[in-house]
DONUSE-563312 format. One record per residue (C-alpha): x, y, z. Coordinates in steps of 0.001 Angstrom, whole numbers, padded with zeros to 6 digits, always signed. Layout:
XYZ
...
! end
This chain:
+046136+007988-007144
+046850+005856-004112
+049025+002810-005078
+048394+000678-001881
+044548+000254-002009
+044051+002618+000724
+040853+004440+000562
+040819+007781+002658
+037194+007854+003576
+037817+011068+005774
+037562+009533+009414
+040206+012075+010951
+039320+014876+008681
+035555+015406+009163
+035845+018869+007360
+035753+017219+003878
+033271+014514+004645
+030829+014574+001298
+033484+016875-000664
+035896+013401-001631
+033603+012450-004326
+034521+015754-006188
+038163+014945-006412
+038259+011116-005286
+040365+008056-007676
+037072+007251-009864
+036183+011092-010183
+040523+011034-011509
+039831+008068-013687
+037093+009548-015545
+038074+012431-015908
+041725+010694-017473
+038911+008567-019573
+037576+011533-020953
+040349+013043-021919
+041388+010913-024217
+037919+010059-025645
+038285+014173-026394
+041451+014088-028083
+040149+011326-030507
+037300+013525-030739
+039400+016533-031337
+040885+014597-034670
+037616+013738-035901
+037199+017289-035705
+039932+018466-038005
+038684+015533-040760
+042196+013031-039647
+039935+010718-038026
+036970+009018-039103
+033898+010629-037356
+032313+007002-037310
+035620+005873-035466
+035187+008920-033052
+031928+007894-032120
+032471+004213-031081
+035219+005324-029092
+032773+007630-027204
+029765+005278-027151
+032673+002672-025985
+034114+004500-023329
+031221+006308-021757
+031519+009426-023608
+028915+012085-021434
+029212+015423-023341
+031867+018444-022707
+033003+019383-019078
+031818+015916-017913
+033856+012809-017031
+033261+009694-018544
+031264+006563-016953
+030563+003329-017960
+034417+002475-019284
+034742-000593-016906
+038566+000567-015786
+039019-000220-012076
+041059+002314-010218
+042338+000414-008037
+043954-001904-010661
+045522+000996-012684
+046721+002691-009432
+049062-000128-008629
+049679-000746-012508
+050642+002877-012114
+054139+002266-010097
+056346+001321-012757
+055498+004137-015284
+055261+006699-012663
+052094+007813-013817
+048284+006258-014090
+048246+007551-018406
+050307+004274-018775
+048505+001356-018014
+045608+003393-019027
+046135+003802-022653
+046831+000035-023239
+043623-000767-021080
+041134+001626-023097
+042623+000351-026293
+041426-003311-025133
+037887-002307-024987
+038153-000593-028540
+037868-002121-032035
+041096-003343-033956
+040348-000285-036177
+039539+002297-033718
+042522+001962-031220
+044730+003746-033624
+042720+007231-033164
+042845+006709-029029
+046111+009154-027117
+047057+009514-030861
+050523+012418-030142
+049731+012843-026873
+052260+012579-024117
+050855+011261-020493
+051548+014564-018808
+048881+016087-021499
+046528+013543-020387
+046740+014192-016506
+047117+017870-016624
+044058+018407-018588
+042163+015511-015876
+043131+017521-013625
+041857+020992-014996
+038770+018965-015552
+038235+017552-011967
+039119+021559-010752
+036565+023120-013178
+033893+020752-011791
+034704+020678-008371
+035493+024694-008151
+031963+024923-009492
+030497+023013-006407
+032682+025639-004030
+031340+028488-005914
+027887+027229-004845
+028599+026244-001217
+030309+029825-001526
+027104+031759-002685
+025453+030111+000082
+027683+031255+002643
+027044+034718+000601
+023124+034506+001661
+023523+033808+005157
+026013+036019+006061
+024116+038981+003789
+021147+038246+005839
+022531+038401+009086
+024239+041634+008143
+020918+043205+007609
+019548+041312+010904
+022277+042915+013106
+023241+045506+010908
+022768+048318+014011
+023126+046054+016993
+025980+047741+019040
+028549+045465+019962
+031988+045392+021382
+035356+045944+019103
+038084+043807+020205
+042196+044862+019207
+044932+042401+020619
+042545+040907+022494
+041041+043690+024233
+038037+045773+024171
+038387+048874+021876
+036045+050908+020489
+032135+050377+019782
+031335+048241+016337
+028473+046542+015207
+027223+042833+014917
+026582+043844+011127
+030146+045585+010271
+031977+042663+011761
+029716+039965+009839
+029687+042458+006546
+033330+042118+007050
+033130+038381+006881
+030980+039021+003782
+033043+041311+002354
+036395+038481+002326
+034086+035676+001161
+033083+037703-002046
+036331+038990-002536
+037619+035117-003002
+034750+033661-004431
+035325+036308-007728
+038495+035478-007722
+037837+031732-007661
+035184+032058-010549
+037565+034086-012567
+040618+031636-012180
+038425+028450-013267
+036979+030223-016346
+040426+030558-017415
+041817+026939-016313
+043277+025381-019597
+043395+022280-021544
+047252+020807-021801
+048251+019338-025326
+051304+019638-026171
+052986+016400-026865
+056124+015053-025565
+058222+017926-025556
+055793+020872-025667
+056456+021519-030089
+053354+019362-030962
+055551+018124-033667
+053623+014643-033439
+050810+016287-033831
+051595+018063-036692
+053105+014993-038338
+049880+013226-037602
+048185+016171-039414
+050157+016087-042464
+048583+013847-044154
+045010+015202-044715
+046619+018702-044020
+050048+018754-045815
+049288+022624-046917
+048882+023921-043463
+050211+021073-040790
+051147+023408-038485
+047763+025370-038015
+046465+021888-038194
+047591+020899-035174
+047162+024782-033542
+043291+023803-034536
+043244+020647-032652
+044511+021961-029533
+041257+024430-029975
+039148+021361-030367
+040651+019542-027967
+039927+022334-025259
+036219+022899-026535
+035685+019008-025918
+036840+019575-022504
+035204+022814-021698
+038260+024120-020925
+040271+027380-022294
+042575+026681-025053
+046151+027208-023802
+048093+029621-025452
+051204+027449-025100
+051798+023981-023658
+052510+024343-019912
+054116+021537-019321
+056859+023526-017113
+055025+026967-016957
+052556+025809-014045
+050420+029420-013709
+047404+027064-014166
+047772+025131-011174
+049375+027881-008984
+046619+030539-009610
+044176+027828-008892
+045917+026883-005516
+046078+030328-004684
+042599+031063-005477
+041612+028232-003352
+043838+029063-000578
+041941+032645-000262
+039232+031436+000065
+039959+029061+003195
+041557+032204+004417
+038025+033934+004476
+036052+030944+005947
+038854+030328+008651
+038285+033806+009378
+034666+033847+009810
+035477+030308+012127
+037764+031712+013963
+035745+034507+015194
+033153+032135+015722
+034960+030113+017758
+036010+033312+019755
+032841+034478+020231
+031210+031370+021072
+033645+031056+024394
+031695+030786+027739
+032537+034315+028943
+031919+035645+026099
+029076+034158+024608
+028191+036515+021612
+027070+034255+019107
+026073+030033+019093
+026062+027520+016080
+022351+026346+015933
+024465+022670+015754
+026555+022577+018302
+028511+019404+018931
+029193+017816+022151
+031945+016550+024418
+033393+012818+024791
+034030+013554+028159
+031633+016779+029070
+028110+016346+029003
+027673+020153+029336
+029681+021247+026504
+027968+022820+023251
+031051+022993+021241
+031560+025547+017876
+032233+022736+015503
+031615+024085+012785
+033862+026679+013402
+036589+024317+014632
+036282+022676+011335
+036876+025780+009184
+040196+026827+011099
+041596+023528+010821
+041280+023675+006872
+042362+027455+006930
+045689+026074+008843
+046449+023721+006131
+045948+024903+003399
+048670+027646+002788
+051146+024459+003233
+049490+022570+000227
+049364+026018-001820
+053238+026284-000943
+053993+022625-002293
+052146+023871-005464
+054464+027326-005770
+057579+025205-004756
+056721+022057-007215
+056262+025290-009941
+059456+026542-009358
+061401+023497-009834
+059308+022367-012890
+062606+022166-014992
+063306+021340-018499
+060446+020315-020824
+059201+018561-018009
+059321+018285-014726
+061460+015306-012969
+059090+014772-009437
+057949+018681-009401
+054846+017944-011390
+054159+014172-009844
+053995+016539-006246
+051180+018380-007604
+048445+015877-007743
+047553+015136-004799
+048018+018311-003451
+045586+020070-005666
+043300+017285-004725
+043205+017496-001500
+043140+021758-001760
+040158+021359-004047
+039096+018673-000883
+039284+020846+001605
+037818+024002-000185
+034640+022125-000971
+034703+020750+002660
+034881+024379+003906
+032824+025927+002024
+030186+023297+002399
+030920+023804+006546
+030552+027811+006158
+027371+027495+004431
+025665+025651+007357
+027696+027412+010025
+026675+030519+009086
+022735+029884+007912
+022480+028675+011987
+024482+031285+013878
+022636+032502+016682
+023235+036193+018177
+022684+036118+022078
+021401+039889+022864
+021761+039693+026166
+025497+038445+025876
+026205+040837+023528
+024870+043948+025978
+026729+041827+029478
+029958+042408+027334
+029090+046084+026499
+028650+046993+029963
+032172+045256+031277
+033421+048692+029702
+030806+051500+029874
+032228+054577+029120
+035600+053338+028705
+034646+051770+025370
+034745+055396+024013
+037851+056666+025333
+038755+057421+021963
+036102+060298+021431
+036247+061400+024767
+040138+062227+024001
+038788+063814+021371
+035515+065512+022424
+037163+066924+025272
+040127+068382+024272
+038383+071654+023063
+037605+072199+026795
+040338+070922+028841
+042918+070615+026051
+044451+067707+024787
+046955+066885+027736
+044007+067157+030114
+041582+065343+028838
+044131+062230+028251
+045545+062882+031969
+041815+062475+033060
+041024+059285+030696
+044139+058015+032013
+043040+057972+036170
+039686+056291+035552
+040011+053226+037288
+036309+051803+035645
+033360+052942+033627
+031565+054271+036723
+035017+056200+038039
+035183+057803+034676
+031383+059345+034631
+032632+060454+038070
+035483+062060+037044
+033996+063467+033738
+031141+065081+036146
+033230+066611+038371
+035116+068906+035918
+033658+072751+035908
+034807+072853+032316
+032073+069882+031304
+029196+071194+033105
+027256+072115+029498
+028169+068904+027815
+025913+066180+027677
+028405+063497+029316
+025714+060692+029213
+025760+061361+024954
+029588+061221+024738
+029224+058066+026942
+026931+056246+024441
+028524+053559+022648
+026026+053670+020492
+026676+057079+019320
+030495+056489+018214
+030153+054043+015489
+031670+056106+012759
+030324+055131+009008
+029598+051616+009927
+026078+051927+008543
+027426+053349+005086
+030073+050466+005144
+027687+047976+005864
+025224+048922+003322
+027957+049330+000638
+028644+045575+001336
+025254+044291+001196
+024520+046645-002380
+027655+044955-003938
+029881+047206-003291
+027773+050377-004742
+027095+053271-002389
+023282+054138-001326
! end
């Protein structure tokens, strides 16, 4: 949480306009609210605390049901922010605040064992649950258009590019299947990784010894289980997994989540940057139906979408290496800076995911295919375009040193018909079939369709 009552509204990173609500201070604070409303919740559970007690505390602090954040509790984040400096953390100030709004009798139940890092570690898990969901969403979106475009251009012939060159024929529907193909591949990996995103109780050390001698009393047979059931409870008042340990110093949760995010800005920033590619004057391929302008340039019709999507593919491997680095140095039973590192760089991940993804979705629902670009660029190579069979095609009947000699002196498309013409050896083979781009695009179709049936041959 910012400590100097700066807000970042997003005005130099337009990519994650609408997604800061998702992972903003008061989306933090709730979810820190909520937390601890579930823990007292949790004890009520296991019979330690009153049920009546558990239930002011909820109807108190704006209790909204598992998986949610709380609302109503009156705490101003701005306030605990700066009230934040001197413990190092916001759980602090926090804990004495909710306690003011409580009953004399109830404040006793509220953080009751729990260490701050349990507090912000599971606020955290429950910010990323919520706001992964709203990617997976944008994501399925992105799914739609791009499946639909597939099928749209699924045979239109266009050109390959390798190194930055024209290479062999392709289609408009293998490269965007391709797209497709990256954008489900992270999006089940996403889903998978915040199904499993854990609750963190473990008290101050990780033993939930305060926690079980909280639980002796009204459990003095079984203490220990006592206290292995509460961390269940806990996590099903969360919506959240139930950790198998505390992982106070074992941070899997927050790297596989990183990493999980960071995939998935690797598949929109490659869908943007081909956009962006594509969309260049001379080239021309394909438009955004929203194309912003120029300061400067009246003329320009700028891929802004797609500018958008590479800028949040370029950062975000940095922000998932702070999360691997502030993992590795997570030392002793907990971390001295390594785990204060994480915060707001799993925000602003989560930030620019949900920015992206939201991007994608209407980047690619608008993308325009100009035809008549598409065939301009075909034509630059002709023949050349399927040099590759030719070499092939033609070594049965000049052999394989001949026919590459022969590719090798055409100067241009039309000086290679000429050439192909003029050899005795070709006079029975249909040079203006071998020529067809059209005709040399391997198993695209089969590909393609494999994509677009979920990955299940026709």
């Amino acid at each position: 949480m910012p400590t100097d009552g700066a807000v970042d509204r997003g005005l130099l990173s337009p990519v994650s306009i609408g997604a800061a609500d998702a992972v903003g201070d008061d989306v933090v604070l709730d979810a820190l609210v909520a937390v601890e409303i579930a823990l007292t919740r949790a004890w009520a559970t296991l019979g330690v605390a009153p049920s009546v007690a558990a239930e002011r505390v909820s109807d108190r602090l704006g209790w909204l049901g598992a998986g949610h954040p709380a609302s109503g509790h009156g705490i101003d984040a701005d306030d605990l922010a700066e009230a934040a400096v001197s413990g190092g953390n916001p759980v602090i100030p926090l804990v004495s605040r909710l306690r003011g709004l409580l009953d004399e009798a109830d404040r006793e139940w509220l953080h009751r064992g729990a260490t701050s890092q349990d507090i912000v570690d599971s606020a955290l898990m429950l910010v990323a649950r919520r706001a992964g969901g709203r990617i997976i969403v944008e994501l399925d979106g992105v799914d739609a258009a791009l499946a639909g475009l597939a099928r749209t251009e699924r045979d239109r012939v266009v050109v390959a590019r390798t190194l930055g060159q024209h290479a062999v024929p392709t289609t408009m529907g293998m490269r965007v299947a391709t797209w497709l193909a990256g954008v489900r591949r992270a999006r089940s990996r996403l889903a998978v990784v915040l199904e499993q995103l854990p609750a963190q109780l473990g008290g101050a050390a990780g033993t939930l010894a305060a926690f079980v001698e909280h639980a002796r009393a009204t459990h003095p047979a079984d203490a220990e289980a006592a206290a292995l059931r509460l961390v269940a409870a806990f996590a099903d008042e969360l919506d959240l997994a139930a950790p198998e340990l505390p992982w106070h110093t074992t941070r899997w949760p927050v790297t596989e989540l990183g990493d999980a995010l960071v995939q998935a800005l690797d598949a929109l920033g490659a869908v943007g940057a081909d956009v962006a590619t594509l969309a260049r004057t001379e080239i021309g391929e394909l438009a955004e139906s929203a194309p912003g302008g120029s300061s400067a340039m009246p003329q320009k019709r700028n891929p802004v979408g797609a500018v958008l999507l590479r800028s949040a593919a370029m950062r975000a491997p940095q922000l998932g290496a702070t999360l691997h680095s502030a993992s590795a140095l997570a030392v002793d039973e907990r971390p001295d800076g390594a785990w204060h590192a994480e915060w707001s760089t799993l925000r602003e991940l989560l930030r620019l995911a949900l920015g992206a993804a939201s991007t994608a979705r209407a980047l690619t629902a608008g993308l325009v295919v100009d035809h008549a670009a598409v065939e301009r660029t075909l034509a630059l190579s002709g023949g050349m375009l399927v040099a590759e069979r030719l070499a092939i095609a033609l070594a049965p009947h000049l052999g394989d040193d001949r026919a590459r000699a022969l590719l090798g002196r055409a100067t241009d498309a039309a000086d290679l018909e000429r050439l192909l013409r003029a050899e005795p050896a070709l006079a029975e083979v249909d040079i203006a079939a071998l020529l067809d781009p059209g005709a040399y695009l391997g198993a695209t179709g089969i590909m393609i369709d494999r994509v677009l049936d979920g990955g299940q041959p026709r």
